[in-house]
C-alpha positions in Angstrom: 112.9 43.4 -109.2 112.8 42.3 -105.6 110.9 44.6 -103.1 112.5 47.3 -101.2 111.2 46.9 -97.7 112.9 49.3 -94.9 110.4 49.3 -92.1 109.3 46.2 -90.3 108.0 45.1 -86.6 109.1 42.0 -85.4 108.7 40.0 -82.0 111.8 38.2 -80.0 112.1 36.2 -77.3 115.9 34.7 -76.1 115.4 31.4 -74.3 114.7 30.1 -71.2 117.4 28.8 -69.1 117.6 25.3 -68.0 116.5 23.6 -65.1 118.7 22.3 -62.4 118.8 18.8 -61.5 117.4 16.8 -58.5 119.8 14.2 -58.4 121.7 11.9 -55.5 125.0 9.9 -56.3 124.4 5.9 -57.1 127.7 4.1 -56.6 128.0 0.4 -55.8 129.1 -0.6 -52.0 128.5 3.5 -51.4 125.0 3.4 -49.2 124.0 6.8 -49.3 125.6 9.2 -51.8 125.1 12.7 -51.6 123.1 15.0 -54.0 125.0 15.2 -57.0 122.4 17.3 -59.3 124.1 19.6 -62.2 123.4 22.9 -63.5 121.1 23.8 -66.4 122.3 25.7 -69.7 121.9 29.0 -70.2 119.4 30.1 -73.0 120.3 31.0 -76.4 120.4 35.0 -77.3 119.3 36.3 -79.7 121.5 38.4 -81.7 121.4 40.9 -84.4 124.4 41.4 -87.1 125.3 43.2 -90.2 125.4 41.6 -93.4 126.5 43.7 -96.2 124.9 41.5 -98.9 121.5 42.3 -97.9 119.9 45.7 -98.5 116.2 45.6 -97.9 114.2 44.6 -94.5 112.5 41.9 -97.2 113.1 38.9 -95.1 111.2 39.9 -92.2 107.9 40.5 -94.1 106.7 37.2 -93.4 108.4 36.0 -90.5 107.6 38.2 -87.6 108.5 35.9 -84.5 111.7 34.8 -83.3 112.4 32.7 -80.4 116.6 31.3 -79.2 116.1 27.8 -77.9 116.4 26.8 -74.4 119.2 25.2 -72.4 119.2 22.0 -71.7 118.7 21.1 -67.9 121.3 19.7 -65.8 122.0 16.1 -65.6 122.9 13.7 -62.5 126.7 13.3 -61.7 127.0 17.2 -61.6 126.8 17.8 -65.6 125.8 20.6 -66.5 123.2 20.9 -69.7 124.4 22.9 -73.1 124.0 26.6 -73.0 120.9 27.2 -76.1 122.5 28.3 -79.7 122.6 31.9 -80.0 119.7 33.2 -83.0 121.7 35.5 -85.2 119.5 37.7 -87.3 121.2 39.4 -90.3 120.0 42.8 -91.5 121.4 45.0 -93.9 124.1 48.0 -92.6 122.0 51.3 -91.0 119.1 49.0 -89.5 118.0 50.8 -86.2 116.4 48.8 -84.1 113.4 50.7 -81.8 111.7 49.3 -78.9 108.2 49.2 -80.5 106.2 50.8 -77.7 107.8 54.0 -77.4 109.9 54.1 -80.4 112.8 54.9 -78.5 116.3 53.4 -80.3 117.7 50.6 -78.7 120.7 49.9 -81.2 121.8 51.8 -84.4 123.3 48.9 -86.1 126.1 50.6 -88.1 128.9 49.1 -87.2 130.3 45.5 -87.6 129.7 44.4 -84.8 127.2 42.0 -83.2 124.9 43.3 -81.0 122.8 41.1 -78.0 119.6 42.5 -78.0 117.7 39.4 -75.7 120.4 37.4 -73.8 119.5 34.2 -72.7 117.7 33.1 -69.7 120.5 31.9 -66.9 120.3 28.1 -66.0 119.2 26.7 -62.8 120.8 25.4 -59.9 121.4 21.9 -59.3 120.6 20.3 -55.7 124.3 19.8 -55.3 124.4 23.6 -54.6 121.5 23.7 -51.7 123.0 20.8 -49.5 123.8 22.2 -45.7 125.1 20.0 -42.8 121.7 20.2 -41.7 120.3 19.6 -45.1 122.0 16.6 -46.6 119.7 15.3 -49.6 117.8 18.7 -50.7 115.2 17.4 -53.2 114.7 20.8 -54.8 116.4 22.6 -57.6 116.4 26.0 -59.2 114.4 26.2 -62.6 116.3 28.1 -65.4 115.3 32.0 -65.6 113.0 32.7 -68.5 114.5 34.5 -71.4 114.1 38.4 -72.9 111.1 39.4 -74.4 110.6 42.5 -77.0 108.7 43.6 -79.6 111.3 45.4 -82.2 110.5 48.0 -84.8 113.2 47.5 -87.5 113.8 51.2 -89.5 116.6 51.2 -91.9 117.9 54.5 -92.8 121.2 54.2 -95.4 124.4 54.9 -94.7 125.0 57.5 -97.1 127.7 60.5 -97.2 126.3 62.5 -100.0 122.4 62.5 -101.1 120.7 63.0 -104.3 117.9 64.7 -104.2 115.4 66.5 -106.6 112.0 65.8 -108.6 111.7 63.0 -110.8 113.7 62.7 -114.2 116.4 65.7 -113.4 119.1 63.4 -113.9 120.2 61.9 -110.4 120.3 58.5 -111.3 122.8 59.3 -114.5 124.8 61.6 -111.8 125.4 58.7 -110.1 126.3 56.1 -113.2 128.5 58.5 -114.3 130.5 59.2 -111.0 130.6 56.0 -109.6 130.7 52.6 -110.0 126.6 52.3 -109.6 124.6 51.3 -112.4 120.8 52.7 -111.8 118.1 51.9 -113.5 118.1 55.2 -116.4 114.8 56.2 -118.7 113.5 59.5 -119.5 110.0 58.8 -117.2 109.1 59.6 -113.8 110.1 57.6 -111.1 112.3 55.2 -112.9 114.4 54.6 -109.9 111.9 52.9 -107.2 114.6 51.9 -104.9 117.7 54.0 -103.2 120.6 53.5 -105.2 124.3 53.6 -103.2 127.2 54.0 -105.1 131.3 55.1 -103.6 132.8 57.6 -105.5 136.6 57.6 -105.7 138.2 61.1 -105.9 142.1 59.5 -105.3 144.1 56.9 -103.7 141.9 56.3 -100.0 139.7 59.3 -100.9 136.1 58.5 -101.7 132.6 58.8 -100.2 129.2 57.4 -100.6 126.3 58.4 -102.5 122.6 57.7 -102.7 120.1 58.0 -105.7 117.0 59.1 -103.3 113.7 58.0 -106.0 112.1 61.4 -106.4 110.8 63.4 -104.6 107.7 65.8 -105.5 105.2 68.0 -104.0 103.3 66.7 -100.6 105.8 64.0 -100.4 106.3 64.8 -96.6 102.4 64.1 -96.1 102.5 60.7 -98.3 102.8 62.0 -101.9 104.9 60.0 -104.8 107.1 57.9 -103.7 109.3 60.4 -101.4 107.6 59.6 -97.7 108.7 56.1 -98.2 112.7 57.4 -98.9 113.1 60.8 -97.1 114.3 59.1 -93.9 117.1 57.3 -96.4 118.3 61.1 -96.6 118.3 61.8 -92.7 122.0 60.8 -92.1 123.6 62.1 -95.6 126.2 65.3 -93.9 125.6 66.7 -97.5 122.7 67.1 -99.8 123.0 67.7 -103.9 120.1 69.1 -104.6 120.1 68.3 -108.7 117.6 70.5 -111.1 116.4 70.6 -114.3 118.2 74.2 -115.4 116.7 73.9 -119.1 113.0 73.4 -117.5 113.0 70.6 -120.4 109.8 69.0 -118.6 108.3 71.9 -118.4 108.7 73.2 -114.9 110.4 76.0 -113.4 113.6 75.2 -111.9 113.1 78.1 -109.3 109.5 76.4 -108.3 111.3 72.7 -107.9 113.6 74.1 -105.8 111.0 75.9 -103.3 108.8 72.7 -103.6 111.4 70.6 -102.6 113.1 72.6 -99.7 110.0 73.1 -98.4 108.9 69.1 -98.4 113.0 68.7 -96.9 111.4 71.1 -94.0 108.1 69.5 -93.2 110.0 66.1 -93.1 112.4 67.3 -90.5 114.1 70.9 -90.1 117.5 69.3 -89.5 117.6 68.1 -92.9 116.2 71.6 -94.2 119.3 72.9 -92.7 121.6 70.8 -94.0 124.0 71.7 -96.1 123.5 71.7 -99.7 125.3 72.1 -103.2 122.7 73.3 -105.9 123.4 71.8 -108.7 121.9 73.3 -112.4 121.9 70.0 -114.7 121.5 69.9 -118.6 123.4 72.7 -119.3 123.9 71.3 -122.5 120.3 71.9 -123.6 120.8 75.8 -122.6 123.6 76.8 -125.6 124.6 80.2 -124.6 121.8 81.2 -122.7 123.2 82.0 -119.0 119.9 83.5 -117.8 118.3 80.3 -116.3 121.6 79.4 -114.5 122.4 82.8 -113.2 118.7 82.8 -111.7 119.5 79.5 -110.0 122.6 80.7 -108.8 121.2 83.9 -107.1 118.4 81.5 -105.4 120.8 79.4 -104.0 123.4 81.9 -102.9 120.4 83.5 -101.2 119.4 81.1 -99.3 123.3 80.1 -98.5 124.0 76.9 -100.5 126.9 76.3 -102.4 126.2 76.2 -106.7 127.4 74.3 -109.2 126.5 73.4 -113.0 126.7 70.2 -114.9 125.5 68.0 -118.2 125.1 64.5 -116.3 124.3 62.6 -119.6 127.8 64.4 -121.0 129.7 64.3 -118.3 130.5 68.5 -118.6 131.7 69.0 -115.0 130.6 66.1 -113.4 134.6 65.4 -111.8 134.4 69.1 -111.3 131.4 68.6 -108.4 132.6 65.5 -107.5 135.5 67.0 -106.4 133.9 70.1 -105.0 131.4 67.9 -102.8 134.6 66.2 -101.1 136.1 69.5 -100.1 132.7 70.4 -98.6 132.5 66.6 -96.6 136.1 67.1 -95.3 134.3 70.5 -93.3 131.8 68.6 -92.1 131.0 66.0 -89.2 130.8 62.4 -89.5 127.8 60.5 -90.6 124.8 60.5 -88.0 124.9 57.4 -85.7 121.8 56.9 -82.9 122.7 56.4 -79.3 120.7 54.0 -77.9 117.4 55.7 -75.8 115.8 52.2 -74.6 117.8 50.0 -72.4 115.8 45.9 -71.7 115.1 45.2 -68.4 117.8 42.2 -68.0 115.7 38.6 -67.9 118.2 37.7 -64.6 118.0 41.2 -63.2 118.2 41.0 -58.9 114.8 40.6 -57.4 113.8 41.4 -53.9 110.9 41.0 -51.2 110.3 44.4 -52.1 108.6 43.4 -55.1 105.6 41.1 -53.2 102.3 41.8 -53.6 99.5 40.7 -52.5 96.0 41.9 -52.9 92.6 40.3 -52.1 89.9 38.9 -54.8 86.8 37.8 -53.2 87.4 35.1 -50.6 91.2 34.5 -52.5 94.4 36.3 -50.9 96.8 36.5 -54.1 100.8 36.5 -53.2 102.7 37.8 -56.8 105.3 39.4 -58.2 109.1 38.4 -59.0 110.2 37.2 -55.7 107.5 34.8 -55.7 107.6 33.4 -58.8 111.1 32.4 -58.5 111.1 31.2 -55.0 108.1 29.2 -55.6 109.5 27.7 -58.9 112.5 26.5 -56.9 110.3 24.3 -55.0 109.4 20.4 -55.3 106.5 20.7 -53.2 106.2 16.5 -53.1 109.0 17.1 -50.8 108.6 18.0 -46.8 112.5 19.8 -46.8 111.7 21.9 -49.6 107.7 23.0 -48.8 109.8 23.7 -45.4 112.2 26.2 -46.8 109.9 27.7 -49.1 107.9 28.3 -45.3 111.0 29.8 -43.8 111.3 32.2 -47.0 108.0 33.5 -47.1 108.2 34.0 -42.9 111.4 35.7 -43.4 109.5 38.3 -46.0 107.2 39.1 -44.0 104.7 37.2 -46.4 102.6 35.8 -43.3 102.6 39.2 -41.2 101.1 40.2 -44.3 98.4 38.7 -44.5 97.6 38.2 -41.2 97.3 42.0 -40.7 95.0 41.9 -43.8 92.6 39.8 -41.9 93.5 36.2 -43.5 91.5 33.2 -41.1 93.0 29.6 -40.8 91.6 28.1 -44.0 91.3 30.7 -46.5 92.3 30.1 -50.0 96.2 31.9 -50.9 96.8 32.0 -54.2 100.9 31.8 -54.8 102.4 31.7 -58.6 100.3 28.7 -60.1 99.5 27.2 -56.6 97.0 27.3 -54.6 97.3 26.6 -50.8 94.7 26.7 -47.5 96.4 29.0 -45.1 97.7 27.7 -41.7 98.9 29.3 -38.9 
């Protein structure tokens, strides 16, 4: 049996954007054609969607890094370079994806429909797009804007109507071969089902819901114990809970006690899902002949604590429509099925930059000029060329980059450090 995997941390990067083109227009008999330099691609994206075949995190295991490739740079005669192929990443339906610093959701992916987690980096200008009257043959271009990065905590958390839910062996797996389509994994030992099991069950003609086989849960399972930590979150978006015990104690255990025991790991999970509703249904009636006093007892506990009761021989099918029937009444009262709104929102790879952003600090005899603005004004720059080191000049001047540093004490000479450049200062 493969392995069920539902958590996973993965890292993504979208690409990088092209880089525009430094080129000028060679024509026969024309003796100086003008710059003619395309635009690069944008970067691939990469992009999560739902694939309904797939029902574990397994693929992502091994393969924790994920980078979209980069568009092309632009070529001469004003072409522009191919945008990068998107990087579609399939995961199974009810993946939430969490930015994995402060666990804050970025996409609950629910639905059908594709979501862009890292869009691609946009491409670069061409020289075609800096020439002025004043500036015929510009031999600079824009480089393409790097991509999205983000580290991605992958949580999957079924999509489930209805939960099953009880210690091992009280008959939750055969609840759910009998009442739906499903075929689970049945023998009379603990924790024969390993995995969440889904199955729809149809009550009539466009009337059906979802149910899951939760592996059992025992005591201290909310601190680790068994094998219910690694499932209770599967339970966190059921609207309904049947809470299935053993009414003829046939493994030796009070069904009053499981029901305490479990409630109260339900609670130290989460107390949303110790308040959600519940049925409680007495299973293996059929063990208990005329004796009513076990059932009556399980009845008063749950009325008490204001569930809803019901009674049933899963393995014989004795009112199995009957709760089936009753649970769907008691879904058409309540809300939908939980879906996350998004908490964390990317900081876009393209997002507007300003001199605002400059900094610049001193390291020994070095004055250091970073941050945004820099970095893309300086990577616009072919400093082989006199035009261009002259308009990177009149861009720092006009941020104030030079009043700067000259009220920070900076000397003809001194070492400026500038994105991966270093210069000698001049007045």
């Amino acid at each position: 049996m493969p392995q069920f995997i539902d958590t996973a941390k993965i890292w993504i990067r979208s690409g990088k954007g092209g880089d525009g083109k430094v080129s000028f227009h060679r024509e026969k008999y024309i003796a100086s054609g003008g710059p003619d330099g395309g635009d690069g691609g944008r970067g691939g994206s990469i992009v999560f969607q739902v694939d309904d075949n797939l029902s574990t995190l397994m693929d992502f295991r091994y393969k924790k890094k994920y980078t979209a490739p980069a568009g092309e740079p632009g070529g001469s005669k004003r072409c522009s370079g191919k945008d990068g192929k998107d990087l579609v990443i399939r995961v199974p339906r009810g993946t939430i994806l969490r930015d994995a610093k402060s666990g804050q959701v970025i996409k609950d992916l629910s639905d059908s429909e594709p979501f862009v987690a890292a869009r691609g980096g946009k491409g670069g200008w061409g020289n075609v797009h800096f020439a002025t009257p004043t500036r015929q043959a510009p031999r600079f271009a824009k480089p393409g804007l790097p991509g999205q990065e983000l580290e991605i905590r992958l949580e999957l958390k079924l999509l489930a109507d209805v939960g099953l839910v009880g210690f091992p062996n009280v008959g939750k797996s055969t609840l759910l071969s009998m009442a739906s389509a499903a075929r689970p994994k049945i023998a009379n030992y603990h924790f024969t089902t390993l995995v969440p099991n889904l199955g729809v069950v149809s009550i009539g003609e466009g009337e059906s819901f979802v149910m899951a086989d939760i592996p059992g849960i025992i005591e201290g399972a909310s601190e680790g114990a068994g094998l219910g930590h690694a499932f209770l979150r599967h339970i966190d978006r059921c609207r309904l809970l049947l809470h299935i015990v053993d009414a003829a104690g046939s493994e030796g255990r009070d069904p009053i006690d499981d029901l305490e025991k479990i409630n109260s790991e339900l609670g130290q999970y989460s107390i949303d899902l110790e308040n959600r509703p519940q049925i409680v249904v007495a299973n293996k009636i059929d063990l208990l002949g005329d004796n009513r006093e076990p059932l009556e007892a399980i009845r008063k506990w749950a009325e008490d604590h204001g569930f809803a009761y019901a009674e049933m021989s899963a393995a014989t099918n004795q009112g199995v429509r009957e709760l089936m029937n009753q649970t769907w009444h008691a879904l058409e009262e309540l809300p939908p099925v939980l879906v996350y709104e998004p908490e964390f929102i990317p900081e876009p790879a393209d997002k507007p930059v300003t001199e605002d952003d400059i900094e610049i600090t001193k390291d020994g005899d070095y004055y250091i000029v970073s941050g945004a603005w820099i970095d893309r004004v300086t990577g616009s720059v072919n400093f082989d060329d006199y035009e261009s080191r002259q308009y990177l000049d009149r861009r720092l001047r006009a941020a104030g980059v030079f009043d700067k540093l000259e009220a920070m004490g900076i000397q003809d000479g001194d070492p400026v450090i500038m994105g991966e450049m270093e210069f000698e200062y001049e007045r």
